[in-house]
N, CA, C and O atoms as a printed pandas DataFrame, in Angstrom:
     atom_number atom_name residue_name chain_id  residue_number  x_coord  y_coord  z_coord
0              1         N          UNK        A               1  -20.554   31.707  -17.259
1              2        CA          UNK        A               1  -20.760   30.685  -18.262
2              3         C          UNK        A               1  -19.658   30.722  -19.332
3              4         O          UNK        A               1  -19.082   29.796  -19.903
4              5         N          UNK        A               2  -19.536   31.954  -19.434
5              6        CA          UNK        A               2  -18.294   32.221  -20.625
6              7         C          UNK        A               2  -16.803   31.298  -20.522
7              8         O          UNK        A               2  -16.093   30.842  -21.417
8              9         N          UNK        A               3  -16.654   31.239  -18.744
9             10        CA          UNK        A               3  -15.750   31.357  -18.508
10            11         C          UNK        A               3  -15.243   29.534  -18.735
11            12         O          UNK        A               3  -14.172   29.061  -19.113
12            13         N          UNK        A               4  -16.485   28.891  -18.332
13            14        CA          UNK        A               4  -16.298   27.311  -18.620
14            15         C          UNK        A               4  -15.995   26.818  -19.870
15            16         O          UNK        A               4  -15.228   25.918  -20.212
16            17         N          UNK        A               5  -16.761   27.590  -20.535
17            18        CA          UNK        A               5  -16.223   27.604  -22.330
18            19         C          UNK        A               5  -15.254   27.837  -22.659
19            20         O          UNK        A               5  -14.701   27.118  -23.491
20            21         N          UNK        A               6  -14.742   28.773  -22.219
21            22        CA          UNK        A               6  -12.848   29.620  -22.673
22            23         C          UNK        A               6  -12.612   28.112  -21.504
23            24         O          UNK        A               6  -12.654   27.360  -22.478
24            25         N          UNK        A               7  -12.473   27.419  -20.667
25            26        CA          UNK        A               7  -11.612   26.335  -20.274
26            27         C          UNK        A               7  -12.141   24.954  -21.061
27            28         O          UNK        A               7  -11.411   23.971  -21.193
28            29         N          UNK        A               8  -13.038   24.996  -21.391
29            30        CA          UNK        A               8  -13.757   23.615  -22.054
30            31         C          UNK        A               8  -12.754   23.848  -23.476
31            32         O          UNK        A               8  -11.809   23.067  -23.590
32            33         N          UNK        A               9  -12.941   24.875  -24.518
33            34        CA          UNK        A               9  -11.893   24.979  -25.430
34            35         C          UNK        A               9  -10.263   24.934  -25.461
35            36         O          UNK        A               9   -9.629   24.620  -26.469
36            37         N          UNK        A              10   -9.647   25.311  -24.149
37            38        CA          UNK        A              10   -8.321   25.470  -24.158
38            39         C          UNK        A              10   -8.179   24.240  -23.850
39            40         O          UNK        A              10   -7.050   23.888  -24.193
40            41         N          UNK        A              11   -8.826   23.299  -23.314
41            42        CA          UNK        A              11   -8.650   21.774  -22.850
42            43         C          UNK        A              11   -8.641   21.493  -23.860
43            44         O          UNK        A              11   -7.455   21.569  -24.183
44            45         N          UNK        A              12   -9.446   21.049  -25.050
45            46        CA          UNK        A              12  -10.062   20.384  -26.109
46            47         C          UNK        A              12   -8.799   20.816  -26.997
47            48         O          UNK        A              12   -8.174   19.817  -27.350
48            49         N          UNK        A              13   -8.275   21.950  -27.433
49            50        CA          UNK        A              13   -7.066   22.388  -28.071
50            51         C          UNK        A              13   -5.953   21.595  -27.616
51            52         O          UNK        A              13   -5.330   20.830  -28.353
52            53         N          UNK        A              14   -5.678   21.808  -26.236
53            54        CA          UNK        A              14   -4.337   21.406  -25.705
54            55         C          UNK        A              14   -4.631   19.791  -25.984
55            56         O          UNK        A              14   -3.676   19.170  -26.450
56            57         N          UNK        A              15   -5.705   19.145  -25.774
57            58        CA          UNK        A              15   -5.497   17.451  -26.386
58            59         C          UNK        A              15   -5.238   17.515  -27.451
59            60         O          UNK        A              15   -4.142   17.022  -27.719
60            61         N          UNK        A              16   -6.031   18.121  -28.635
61            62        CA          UNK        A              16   -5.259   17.869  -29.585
62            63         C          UNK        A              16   -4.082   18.413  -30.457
63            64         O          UNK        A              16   -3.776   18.022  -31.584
64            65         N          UNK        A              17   -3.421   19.492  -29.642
65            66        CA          UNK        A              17   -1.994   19.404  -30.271
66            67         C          UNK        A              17   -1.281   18.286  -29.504
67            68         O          UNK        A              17   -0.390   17.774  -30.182
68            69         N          UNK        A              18   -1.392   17.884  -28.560
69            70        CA          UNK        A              18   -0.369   16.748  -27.637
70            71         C          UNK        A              18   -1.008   15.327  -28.416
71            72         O          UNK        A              18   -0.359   14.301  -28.210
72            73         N          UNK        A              19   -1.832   15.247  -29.007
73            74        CA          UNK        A              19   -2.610   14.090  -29.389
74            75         C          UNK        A              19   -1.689   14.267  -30.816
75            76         O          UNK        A              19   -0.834   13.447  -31.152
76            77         N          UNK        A              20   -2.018   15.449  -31.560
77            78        CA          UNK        A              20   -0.831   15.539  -32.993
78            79         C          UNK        A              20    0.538   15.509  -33.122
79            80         O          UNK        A              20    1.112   15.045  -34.107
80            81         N          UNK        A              21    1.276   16.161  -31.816
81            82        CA          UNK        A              21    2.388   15.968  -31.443
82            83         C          UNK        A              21    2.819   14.028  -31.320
83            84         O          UNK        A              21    3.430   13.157  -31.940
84            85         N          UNK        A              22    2.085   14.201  -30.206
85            86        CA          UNK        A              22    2.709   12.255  -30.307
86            87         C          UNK        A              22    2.522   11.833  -31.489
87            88         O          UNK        A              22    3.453   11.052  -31.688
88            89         N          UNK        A              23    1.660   11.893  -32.707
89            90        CA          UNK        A              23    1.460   10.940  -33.423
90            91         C          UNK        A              23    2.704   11.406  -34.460
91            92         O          UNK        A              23    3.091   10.634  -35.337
92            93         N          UNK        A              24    3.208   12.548  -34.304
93            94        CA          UNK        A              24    4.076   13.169  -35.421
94            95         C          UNK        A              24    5.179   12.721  -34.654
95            96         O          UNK        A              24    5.982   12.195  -35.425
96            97         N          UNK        A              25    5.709   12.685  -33.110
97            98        CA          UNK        A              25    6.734   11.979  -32.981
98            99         C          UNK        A              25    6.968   10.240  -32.993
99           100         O          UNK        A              25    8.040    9.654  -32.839
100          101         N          UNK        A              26    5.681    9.667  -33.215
101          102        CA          UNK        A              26    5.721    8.386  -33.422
102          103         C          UNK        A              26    5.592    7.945  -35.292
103          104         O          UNK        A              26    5.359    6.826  -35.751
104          105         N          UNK        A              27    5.854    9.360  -36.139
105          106        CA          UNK        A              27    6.230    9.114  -37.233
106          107         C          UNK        A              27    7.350    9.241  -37.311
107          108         O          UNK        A              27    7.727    8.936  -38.442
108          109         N          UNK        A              28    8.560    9.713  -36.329
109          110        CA          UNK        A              28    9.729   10.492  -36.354
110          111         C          UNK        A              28   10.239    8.872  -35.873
111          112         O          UNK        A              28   11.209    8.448  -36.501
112          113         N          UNK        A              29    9.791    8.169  -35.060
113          114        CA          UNK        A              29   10.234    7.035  -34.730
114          115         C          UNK        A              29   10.179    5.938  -35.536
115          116         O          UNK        A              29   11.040    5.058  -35.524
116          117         N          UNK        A              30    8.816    5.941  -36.524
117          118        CA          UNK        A              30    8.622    4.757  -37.472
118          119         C          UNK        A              30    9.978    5.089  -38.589
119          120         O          UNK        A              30   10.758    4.209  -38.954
120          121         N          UNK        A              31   10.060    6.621  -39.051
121          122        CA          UNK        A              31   10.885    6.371  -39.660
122          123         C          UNK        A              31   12.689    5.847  -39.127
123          124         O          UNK        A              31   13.454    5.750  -40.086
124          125         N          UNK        A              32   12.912    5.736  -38.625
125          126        CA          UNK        A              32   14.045    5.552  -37.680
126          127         C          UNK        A              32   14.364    3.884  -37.566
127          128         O          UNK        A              32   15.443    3.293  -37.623
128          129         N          UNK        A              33   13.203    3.452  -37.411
129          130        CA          UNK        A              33   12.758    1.801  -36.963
130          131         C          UNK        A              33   12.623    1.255  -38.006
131          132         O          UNK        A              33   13.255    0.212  -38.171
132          133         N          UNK        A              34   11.854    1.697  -38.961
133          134        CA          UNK        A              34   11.386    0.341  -40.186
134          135         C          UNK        A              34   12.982    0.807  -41.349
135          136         O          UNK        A              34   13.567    1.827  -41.712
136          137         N          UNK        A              35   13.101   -0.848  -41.562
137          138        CA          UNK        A              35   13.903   -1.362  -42.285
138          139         C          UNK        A              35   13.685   -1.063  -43.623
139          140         O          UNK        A              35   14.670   -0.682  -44.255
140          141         N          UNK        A              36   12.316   -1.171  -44.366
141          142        CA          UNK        A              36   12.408   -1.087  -45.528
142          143         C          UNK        A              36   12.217    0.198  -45.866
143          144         O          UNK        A              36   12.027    0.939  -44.901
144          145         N          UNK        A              37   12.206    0.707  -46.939
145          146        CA          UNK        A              37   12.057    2.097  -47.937
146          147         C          UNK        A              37   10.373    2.365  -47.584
147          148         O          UNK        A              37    9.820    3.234  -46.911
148          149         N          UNK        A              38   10.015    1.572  -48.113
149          150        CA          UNK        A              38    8.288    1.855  -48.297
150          151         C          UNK        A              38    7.573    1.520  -47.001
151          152         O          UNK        A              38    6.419    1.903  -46.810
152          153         N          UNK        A              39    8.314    0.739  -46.022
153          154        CA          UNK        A              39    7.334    0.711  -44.728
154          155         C          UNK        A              39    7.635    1.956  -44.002
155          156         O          UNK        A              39    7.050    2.123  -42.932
156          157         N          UNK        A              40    8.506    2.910  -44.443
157          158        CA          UNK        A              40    9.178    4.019  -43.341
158          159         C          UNK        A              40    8.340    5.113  -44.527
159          160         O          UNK        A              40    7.999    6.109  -43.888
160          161         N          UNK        A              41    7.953    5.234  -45.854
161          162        CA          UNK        A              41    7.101    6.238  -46.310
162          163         C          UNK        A              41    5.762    5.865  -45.965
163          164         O          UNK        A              41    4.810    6.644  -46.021
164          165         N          UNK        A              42    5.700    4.717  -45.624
165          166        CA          UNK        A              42    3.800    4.772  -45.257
166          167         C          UNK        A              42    3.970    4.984  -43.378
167          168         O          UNK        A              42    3.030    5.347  -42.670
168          169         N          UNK        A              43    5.058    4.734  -42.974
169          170        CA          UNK        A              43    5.157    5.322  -41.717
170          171         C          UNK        A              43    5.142    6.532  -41.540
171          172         O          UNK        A              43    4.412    6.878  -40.611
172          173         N          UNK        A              44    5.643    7.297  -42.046
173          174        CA          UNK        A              44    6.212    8.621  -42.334
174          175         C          UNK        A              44    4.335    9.196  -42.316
175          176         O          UNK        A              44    3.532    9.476  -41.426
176          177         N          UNK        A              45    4.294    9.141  -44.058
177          178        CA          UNK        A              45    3.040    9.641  -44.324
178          179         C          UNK        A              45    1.911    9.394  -43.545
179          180         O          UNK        A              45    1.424   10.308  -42.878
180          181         N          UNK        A              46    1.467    8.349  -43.546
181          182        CA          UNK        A              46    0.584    8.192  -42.998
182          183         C          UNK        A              46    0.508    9.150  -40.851
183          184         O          UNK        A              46    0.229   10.254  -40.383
184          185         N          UNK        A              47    0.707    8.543  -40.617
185          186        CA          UNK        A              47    0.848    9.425  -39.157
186          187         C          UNK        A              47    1.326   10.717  -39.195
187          188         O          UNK        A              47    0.993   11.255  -38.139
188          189         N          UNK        A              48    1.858   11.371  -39.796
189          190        CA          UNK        A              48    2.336   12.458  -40.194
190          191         C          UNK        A              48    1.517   13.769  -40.872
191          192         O          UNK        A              48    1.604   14.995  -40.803
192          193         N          UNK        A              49    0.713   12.832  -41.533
193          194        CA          UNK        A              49   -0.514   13.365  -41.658
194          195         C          UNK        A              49   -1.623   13.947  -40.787
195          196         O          UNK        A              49   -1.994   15.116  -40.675
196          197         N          UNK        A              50   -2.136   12.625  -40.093
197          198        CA          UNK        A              50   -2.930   12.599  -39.057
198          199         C          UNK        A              50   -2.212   13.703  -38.070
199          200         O          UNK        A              50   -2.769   14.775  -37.837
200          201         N          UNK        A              51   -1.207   13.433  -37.629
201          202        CA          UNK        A              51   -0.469   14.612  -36.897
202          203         C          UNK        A              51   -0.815   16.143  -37.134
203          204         O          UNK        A              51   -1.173   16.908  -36.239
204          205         N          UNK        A              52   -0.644   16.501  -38.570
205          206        CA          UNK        A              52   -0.658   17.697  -38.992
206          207         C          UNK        A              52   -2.258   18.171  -38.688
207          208         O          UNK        A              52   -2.617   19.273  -38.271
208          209         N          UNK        A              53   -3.129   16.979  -39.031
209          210        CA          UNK        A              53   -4.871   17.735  -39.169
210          211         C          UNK        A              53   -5.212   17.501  -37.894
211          212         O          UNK        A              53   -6.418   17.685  -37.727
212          213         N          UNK        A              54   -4.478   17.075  -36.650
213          214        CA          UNK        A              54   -4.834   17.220  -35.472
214          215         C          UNK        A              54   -4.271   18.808  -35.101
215          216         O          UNK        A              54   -4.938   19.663  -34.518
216          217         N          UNK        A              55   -2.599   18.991  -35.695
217          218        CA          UNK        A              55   -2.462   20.483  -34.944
218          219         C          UNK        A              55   -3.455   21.548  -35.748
219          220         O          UNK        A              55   -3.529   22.720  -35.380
């Protein structure tokens, strides 16, 4: 029983660093892409965030 748990958790982990990862490289991209000052800090921040409290 133990053993489904230690794989039910390492699954559930590994989504969400790959789930925080993309969203932190799709802040790495907003900033890159948006034209203005303030659409590339709410790009930035915002997903960047979310990124971090997923890893």
């Amino acid at each position: 029983m133990m053993v489904v748990l230690d794989w039910i958790r390492l699954g559930l982990s590994a989504a969400f660093v790959l789930t925080g990862g993309l969203l932190m490289l799709g802040a790495a991209i907003g900033l890159l892409r948006f034209p203005d000052v303030f659409t590339r800090l709410h790009a930035g921040c915002v997903t960047m965030s979310a990124g971090v409290c997923l890893c």
